[in-house]
C-alpha positions in Angstrom: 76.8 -6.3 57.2 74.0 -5.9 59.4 72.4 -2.3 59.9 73.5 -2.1 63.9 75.6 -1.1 65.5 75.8 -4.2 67.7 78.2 -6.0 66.1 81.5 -4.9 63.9 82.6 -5.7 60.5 85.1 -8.3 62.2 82.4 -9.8 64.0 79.9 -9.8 61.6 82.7 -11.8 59.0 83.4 -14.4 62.1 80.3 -15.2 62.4 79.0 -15.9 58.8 82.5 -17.6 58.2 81.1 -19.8 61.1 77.4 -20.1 59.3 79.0 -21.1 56.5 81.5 -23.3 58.0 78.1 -24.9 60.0 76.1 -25.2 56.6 73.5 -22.4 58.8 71.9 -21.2 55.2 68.9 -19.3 56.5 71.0 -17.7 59.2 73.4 -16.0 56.8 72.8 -12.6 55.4 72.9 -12.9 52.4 72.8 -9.4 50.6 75.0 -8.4 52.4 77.5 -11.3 51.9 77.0 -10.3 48.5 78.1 -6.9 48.9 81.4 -7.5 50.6 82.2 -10.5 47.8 81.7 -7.8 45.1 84.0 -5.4 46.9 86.4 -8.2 47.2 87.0 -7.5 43.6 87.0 -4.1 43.0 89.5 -4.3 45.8 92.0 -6.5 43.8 91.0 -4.4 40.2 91.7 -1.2 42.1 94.7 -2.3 43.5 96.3 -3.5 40.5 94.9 -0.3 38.6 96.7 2.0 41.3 100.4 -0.1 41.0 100.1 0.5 37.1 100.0 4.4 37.8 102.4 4.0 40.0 104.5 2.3 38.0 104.0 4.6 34.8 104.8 7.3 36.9 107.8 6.4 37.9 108.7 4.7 34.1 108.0 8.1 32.3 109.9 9.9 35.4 112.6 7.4 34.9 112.6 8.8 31.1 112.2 12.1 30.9 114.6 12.8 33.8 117.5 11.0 33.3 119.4 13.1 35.8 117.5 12.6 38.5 117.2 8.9 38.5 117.7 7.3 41.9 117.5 3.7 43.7 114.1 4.6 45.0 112.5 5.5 41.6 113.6 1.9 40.6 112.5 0.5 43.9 109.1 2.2 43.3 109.1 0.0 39.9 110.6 -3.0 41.6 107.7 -2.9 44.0 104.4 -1.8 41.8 105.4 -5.1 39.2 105.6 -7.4 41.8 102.5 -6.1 43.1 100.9 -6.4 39.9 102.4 -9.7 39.0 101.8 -10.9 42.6 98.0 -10.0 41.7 97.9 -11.7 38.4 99.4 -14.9 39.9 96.7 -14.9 42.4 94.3 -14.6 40.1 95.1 -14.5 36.5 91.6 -13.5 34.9 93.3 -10.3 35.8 95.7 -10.1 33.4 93.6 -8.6 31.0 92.1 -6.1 33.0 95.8 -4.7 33.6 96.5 -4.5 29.6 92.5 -2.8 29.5 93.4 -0.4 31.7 96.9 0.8 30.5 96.0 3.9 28.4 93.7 5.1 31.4 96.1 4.3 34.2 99.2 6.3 31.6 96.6 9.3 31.6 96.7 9.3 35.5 100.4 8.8 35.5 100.9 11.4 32.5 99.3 14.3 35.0 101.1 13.0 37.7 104.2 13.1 36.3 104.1 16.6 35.0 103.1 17.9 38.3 105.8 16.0 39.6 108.4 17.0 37.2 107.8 20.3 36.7 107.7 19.8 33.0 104.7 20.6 30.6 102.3 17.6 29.9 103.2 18.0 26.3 106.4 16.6 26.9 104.7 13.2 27.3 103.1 12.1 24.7 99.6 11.8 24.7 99.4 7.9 23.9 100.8 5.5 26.1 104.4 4.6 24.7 105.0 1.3 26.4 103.2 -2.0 25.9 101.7 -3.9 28.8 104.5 -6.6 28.5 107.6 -4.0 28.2 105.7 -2.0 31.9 105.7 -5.4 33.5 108.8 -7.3 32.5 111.2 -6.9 35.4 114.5 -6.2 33.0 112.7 -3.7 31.0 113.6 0.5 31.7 113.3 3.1 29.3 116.6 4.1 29.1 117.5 5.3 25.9 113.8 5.5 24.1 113.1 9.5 24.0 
């Protein structure tokens, strides 16, 4: 997006959708189209790598506190794999990227969910327990796995 402060980030995407649009090549900016297509990505990676904590979270919550389980812990699932899956539909070179980013995302989740909890980070194991497919499959819980 251009330096000034003349013209907004909305502005600034009308009008190089309308250079674009027009075929106006030397008129776009190009670096910075560039920049906001790159962020674009990290946009849809970070979103999918955020809904996989959350939905860790909530898995090893569902787990380890049996008792406490409630309709909007499984909403919480409910929601963060249709999120995911919604991503992966869109695009579904991301597929990978949510199985490569499982063990990092369980770490997040792990610390999290001992906070959360109460309980000691010891009580979850150190290795992510669940596979990629069992975390997205809508008809999988942990329900009897400790």
């Amino acid at each position: 997006m251009p330096e000034t402060d003349s013209i907004d980030f909305n502005q600034w995407i009308n009008q190089t959708v309308q250079q674009l649009r027009d075929r106006r090549w030397h008129e776009i900016d190009i670096e910075h189209l560039i920049d906001e297509v790159e962020d674009l990505g990290k946009r849809e990676r970070r979103g999918i790598t955020s809904q996989l904590v959350r939905l860790l979270l909530h898995l090893l919550k569902w787990q380890y506190q049996p008792q406490r389980r409630s309709d909007s812990w499984l909403d919480s699932i409910t929601d963060a794999r249709t999120q995911i899956n919604l991503a992966i539909e869109d695009s579904p070179s991301l597929k990978n990227y949510a199985a490569e980013q499982l063990q990092a995302s369980y770490d997040r989740a792990r610390q999290q969910a001992a906070k959360q909890t109460g309980l000691a980070i010891f009580t979850f194991p150190e290795e992510c327990p669940y596979t990629i497919e069992r975390v997205l499959n809508e008809d999988w819980l942990p329900e009897d796995e400790l």
